[in-house]
Phi, psi and omega in degrees: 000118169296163179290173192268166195272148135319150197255159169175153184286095169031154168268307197282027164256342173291116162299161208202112182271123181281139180304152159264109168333320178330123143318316212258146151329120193273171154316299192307315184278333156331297195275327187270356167303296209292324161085046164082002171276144175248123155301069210273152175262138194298140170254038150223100168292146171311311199268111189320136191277156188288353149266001201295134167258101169306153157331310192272346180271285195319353193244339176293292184309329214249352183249333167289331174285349189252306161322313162316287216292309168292301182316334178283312180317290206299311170278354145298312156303325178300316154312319162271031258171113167107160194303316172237063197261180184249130179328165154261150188248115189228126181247121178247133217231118163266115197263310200248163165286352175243062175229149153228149156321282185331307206296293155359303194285311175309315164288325170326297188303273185322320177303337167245044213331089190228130171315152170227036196266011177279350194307148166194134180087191180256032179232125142203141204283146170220116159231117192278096172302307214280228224341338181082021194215177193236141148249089192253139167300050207297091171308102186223175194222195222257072185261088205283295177319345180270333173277337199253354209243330179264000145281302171327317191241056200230132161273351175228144193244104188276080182267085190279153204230161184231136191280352185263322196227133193270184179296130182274167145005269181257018137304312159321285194300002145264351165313306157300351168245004151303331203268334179296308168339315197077144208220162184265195194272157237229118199229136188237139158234177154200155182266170192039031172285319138016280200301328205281170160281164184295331199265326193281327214286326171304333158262018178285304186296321180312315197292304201296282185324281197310326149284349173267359161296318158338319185249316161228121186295354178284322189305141210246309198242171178211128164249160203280143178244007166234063164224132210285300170349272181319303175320294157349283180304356176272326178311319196285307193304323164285344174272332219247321174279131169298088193328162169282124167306155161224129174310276175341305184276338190282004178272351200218136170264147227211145214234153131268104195286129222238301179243142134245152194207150184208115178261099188307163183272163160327283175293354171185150202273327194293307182275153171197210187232128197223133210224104186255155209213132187176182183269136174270103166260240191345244186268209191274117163307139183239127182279352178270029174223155156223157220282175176239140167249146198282179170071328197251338208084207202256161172229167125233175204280166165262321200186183172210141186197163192301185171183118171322166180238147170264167154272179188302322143316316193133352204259131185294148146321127179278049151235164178254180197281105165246155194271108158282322177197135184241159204249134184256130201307314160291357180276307237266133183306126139270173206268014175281072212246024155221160173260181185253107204281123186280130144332319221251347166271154209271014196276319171238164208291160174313114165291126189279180197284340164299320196267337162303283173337314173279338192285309170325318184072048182200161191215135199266110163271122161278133209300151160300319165307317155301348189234102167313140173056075228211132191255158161292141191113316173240199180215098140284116175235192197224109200237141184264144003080098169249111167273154167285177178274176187099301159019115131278159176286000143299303175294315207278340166259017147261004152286113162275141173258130143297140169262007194282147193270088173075356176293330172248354176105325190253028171195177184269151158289332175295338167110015172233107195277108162286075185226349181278205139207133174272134180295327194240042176262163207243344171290339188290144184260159198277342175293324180288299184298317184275352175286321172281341140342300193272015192228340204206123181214180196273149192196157162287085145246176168291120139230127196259122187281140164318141186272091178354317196258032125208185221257144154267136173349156179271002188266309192311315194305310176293329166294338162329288182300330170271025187267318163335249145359298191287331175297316178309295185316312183290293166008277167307316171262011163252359141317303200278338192265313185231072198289123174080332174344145140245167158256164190270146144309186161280299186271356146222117229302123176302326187287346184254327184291299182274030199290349182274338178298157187220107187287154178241097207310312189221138191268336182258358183233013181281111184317173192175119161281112187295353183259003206288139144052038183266139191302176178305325203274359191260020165283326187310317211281197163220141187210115184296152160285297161238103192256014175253349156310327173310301173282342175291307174293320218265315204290312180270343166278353173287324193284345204245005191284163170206143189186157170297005167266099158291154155258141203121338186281149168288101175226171215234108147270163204229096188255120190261125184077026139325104174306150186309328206244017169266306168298329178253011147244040170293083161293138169294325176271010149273153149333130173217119180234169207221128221236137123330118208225114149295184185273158180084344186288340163284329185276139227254125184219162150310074185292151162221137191248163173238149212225147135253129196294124169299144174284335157297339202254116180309307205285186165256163175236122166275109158329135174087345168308097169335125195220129152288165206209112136303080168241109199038290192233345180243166193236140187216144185258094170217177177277095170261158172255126188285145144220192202305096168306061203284130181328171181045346154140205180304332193076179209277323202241002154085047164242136192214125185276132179293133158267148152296320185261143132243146190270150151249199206101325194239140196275161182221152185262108124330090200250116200215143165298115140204203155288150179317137151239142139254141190118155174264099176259133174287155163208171188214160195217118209237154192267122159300152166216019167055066165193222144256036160215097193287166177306115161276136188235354186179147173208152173190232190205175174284115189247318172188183173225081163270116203262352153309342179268179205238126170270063192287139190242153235228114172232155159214132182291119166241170196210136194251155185296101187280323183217121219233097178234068268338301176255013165236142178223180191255085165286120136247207197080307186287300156233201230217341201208120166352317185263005173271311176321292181323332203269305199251023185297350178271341200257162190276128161252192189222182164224132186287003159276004178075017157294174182202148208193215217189132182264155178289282179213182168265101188242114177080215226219340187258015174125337182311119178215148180277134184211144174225128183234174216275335166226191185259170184229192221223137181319305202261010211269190199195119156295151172196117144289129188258134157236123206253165174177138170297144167222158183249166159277151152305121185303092209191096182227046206281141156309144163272149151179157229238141177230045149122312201242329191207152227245088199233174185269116179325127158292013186247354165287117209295100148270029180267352186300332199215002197029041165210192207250126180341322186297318197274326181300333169257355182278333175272343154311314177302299214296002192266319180286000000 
């Protein structure tokens, strides 16, 4: 038998693979040619990389940028510099109580052997031939608005210090409110080092030094300002040194007022034209904008015009007065800084007959005589009252409504008392309307405000006053302990007490109409499209402006319709100074500042609390309202929680009614103590004026777990009655343990209600409704101004403006303070 054959396949079933064809090379065989060398590119290519910059260009750059830069040096010296050059402006600061200014300018003077018996008023020129330069002098005394007011325009700040008696009080507080302001460039002296030993005086200055480094860190040195040497070097140093910019102030232009002359108008005796003489400085005055005067408000100009210089005899310079800028009428800015609200348009909400009266700035008084038993002193009117029923109008005018915020439960700290109930809001259901129907009704009483002149005893007054005061305080911590926390009344239905609240699913993406429900004054305002374009544009044409007013000229403004008593409370020995206005800067918005709580100042600071206001160059008497500084900016919906308190440690938004500024203008916010020296309480900057952002203020209903049955539970505490449930069964809650959760339903007749939440919660755990509602600030922007000794509200400030009378604006101020 033959053997069997082995079995195997065909050859034409064998697959067979075609070589690889590729001109190129793989990777795999690439790297292994190289045996791990990396092939590096040559650094010097044929051809120039398309940014590449030679040697010779970069050093070529670098000698045209230096060029720049001296060239800038020399006409900025060159502005101090020369037969009409324009001075220096040196504020000279009596730190301690036994310095005088006067003494101090007088070795200046002796030290270039010049007399100083020509000094007369709180300016004096000095001219240093051997520097070659002008020197004016602010002579000031221990005035804090006049320090603060002659540091805003001094390019150099002259601080005398006493080697015998240290810094007072209130030498801190101007330091500090110099360093807030912003300060020009900063020269420290001291006085009596004479009296000290020989062995001691270095360490009098180390000690001196070392404090005046504290406010400012730059300061290297403190010179004797009774050593002839020295002094002599304080001159050179003011002569030699480039003053320091201040931002803020070098954009706009601004005077130090040297002369005044004031001509009444024709038609009317009170008003006139008032013609201030000075160095034109930062940019170019424009006669179609308008200026500012402190203490007084914004003008405008007739004209500007040139104004000869004397010699030293007295004999004027042979030139004549030419009209450098005259104001054109269609140009020229009016004095027109609220709009006029129409009523009859749907833009804004209906005004109550109060709120018309106070916006009128008028008050309707009934004759005493008209009124039985009518006490003197006071204005009995007639106010409605929601009482339970049964109420008499005898009883029902023993309720006090507080204007205190939730401290007793039943009103706002915004000034809008929730006690009314409208018949016909469409949210109440007829079961809800006929239940406050039967619990509650509207009632008439008499009310009499107290008679202003009288005064209490001085024991009662003082016990008041710590009753106060211990209110605040308790207050304040139980803000800190439970913040926004309230309790629901008793005596009324939540749905009616809180009816302006609103809940909010998410507080930073939940939409909130900015145009929603807005008061009478936001009829008032003026409002940007874009504001920071706005400032972008106005900001670079005052800098791009050109007129025959150089800066630097000796010039004369012809400022129109000046009150009268703007000329007769002129002093020689004060500062009088004169502010540049961009366009739009009269006009009166929604300001916001961003403020930090000085850390020192003790006391609480309450929204809505009376404050001087510093914001660059103008002074104000106003109420701001705090909210939130929220991080990343505004957020999707531009919503921010009002706070009551600010803390320190933390930065805050400040909201306030005033005029526009442009620029990161400082501002700083100071406690009256009726003296000439206020509390500083806050300090920040200007951040914009927007009327759009929303201050939501923020209470939360709390409710404790009564019956736990794992994520549903028996809440009660939070309300009182079924239809309150019912009213807020829709808002969201929380637990301060971070469950969230819902109301179910209503169990029983007292408040009770079934809630499910998401996990279960825990016996000790604590419910929370967050209900939100907008509030604005008051309307209450008054001028500040100083007659030397004390901080008062300018009588030239329009009251109609705030509807009440300058007289009542300072009885509430003492009385807050």
């Amino acid at each position: 038998m033959p053997s069997e054959k082995p079995f195997h396949h065909r050859a034409t079933l064998k697959q067979t693979n075609k070589p690889f064809k590729s001109k190129h090379a793989t990777k795999g065989s690439l790297k292994d040619q190289a045996k791990g060398k990396v092939k590096r590119k040559p650094v010097k290519q044929s051809t120039p990389r398309p940014n590449f910059v030679s040697k010779a260009d970069r050093r070529n750059a670098a000698k045209l940028e230096q060029r720049k830069k001296r060239e800038e040096f020399i006409k900025a010296n060159r502005f101090f510099e020369g037969r009409n050059s324009t001075p220096k402006i040196v504020a000279v600061v009596p730190l301690s109580s036994d310095v005088n200014s006067l003494n101090v300018v007088k070795n200046i003077y002796a030290s270039v052997e010049q007399s100083a018996s020509s000094i007369s008023g709180n300016i004096a020129c000095l001219n240093a031939e051997r520097f070659k330069q002008k020197v004016q002098f602010i002579l000031l005394e221990r005035n804090f608005i006049d320090i603060l007011d002659a540091c805003k325009m001094a390019d150099f700040m002259l601080l005398i210090l006493s080697a015998k008696v240290e810094v007072d009080q209130f030498g801190e507080l101007c330091l500090k409110a110099i360093q807030s302001q912003g300060f020009p460039s900063v020269i420290s002296s001291v006085l009596y080092l004479e009296d000290i030993p020989q062995k001691k005086r270095n360490d009098v200055k180390k000690s001196l030094l070392s404090f005046i480094t504290h406010f400012f860190p730059d300061e290297e040195k403190i010179l004797a300002a009774d050593q002839p040497q020295e002094t002599l070097n304080i001159l050179r140093t003011i002569c030699t040194q480039l003053p320091k910019q201040i931002s803020w102030r070098e954009t706009r232009p601004y005077m130090l007022v040297e002369e005044i002359s004031f001509d009444n108008n024709n038609d009317d005796d009170n008003k006139g034209t008032l013609r201030v003489t000075g160095y034109a400085r930062g940019t170019a005055f424009s006669a179609n904008r308008l200026i500012h005067l402190q203490n007084f408000g914004d003008f405008q100009l007739n004209q500007i015009t040139s104004c000869p210089k004397q010699f030293k005899d007295g004999r004027d310079m042979l030139e004549d007065i030419k009209v450098l800028d005259t104001a054109n009428p269609e140009e020229q800015e009016s004095l027109i800084a609220e709009n006029e609200p129409n009523f009859m348009e749907n833009e804004q909400t209906w005004p109550t007959e109060e709120e018309i009266i106070c916006n009128e700035g008028h008050t309707e008084l009934m004759k005493s005589d008209d009124i039985p038993n009518a006490l003197p002193g006071t204005t009995p009117r007639k106010i409605i009252k929601r009482v339970p029923k049964g109420t008499s109008s005898y009883q029902a005018a023993w309720i006090v409504d507080s204007d205190d915020d939730d401290s007793d439960g039943y009103s706002d700290d915004d000034g809008d008392v929730n006690m009314h109930y409208e018949d016909g809001d469409s949210h109440l259901s007829n079961y809800e309307a006929d239940y406050d129907e039967e619990e509650y009704e509207d009632i008439e009483v008499e009310n009499k405000q107290p008679d202003l002149n009288d005064h209490l005893d001085p024991e009662e007054e003082d016990r008041q006053l710590k009753e106060y005061l211990a209110s605040r305080e308790k207050e304040h911590r139980d803000d800190l302990e439970f913040p926004d926390e309230v309790d629901t009344p008793l005596n009324i239905a939540a749905r009616i007490r809180f009816q302006k609240y609103r809940g909010l699913q998410s507080f930073r993406t939940s939409p909130w109409d900015p145009n929603e429900n807005l008061p009478i004054d936001y009829g008032r305002i003026f409002q940007f499209e874009n504001y920071k374009r706005t400032k972008s544009r106005v900001v670079n044409q005052a800098k791009a402006y050109v007129s025959g007013v150089k800066v630097g000229a000796y010039i004369t403004l012809h400022i129109a319709n000046v009150p009268k008593e703007v000329a007769e409370s002129y002093s020689p020995y004060r500062p009088f100074i004169v502010f540049g206005l961009f366009e739009y800067e009269h006009k009166t918005s929604v300001l916001n500042f961003f403020i930090t709580r000085n850390g020192e100042y003790e006391e609480p600071i309450k929204s809505k609390d009376p404050l001087i206001m510093h914001c660059g160059f103008r002074r104000y008497l106003v109420k701001p309202l705090y909210s939130q500084n929220t991080l990343g900016g505004k957020g999707t919906n531009n919503v921010h929680k009002y706070e009551k308190f600010i803390n320190p440690g933390r930065s805050y938004i400040a909201t306030i009614y005033g005029p526009i500024n442009f620029g990161n203008l400082p501002v700083t916010f100071y406690k009256d103590t009726g003296d000439n020296a206020p509390i500083l309480v806050a300090s920040g900057f200007f951040l914009n004026a927007d009327p759009k952002r929303i201050i939501a203020k923020r209470i939360i209903l709390t409710g404790y777990p009564f019956k736990i049955n794992k994520k549903s539970a028996v809440v009660r505490y939070m309300f009182f009655n079924p239809a309150d449930v019912l009213w807020f069964k829709p808002v969201q809650l929380t637990t301060k343990y971070g469950r969230t959760g819902h109301i179910k339903e209503s169990l029983g007749t007292h408040g009770y209600m079934k809630c499910i939440f998401d996990s279960p919660i825990k016996q000790q755990d604590t419910v929370m409704m967050n209900l939100y509602k907008r509030v604005f600030p008051k309307w209450n922007n008054t001028v500040m101004w100083c007659d030397g000794t004390k901080i008062m509200a300018s009588s030239q400030q329009r009251d109609k403006d705030i509807g009440i009378d300058i007289d009542d604006v300072e009885m509430e101020t003492n009385d807050a303070s």
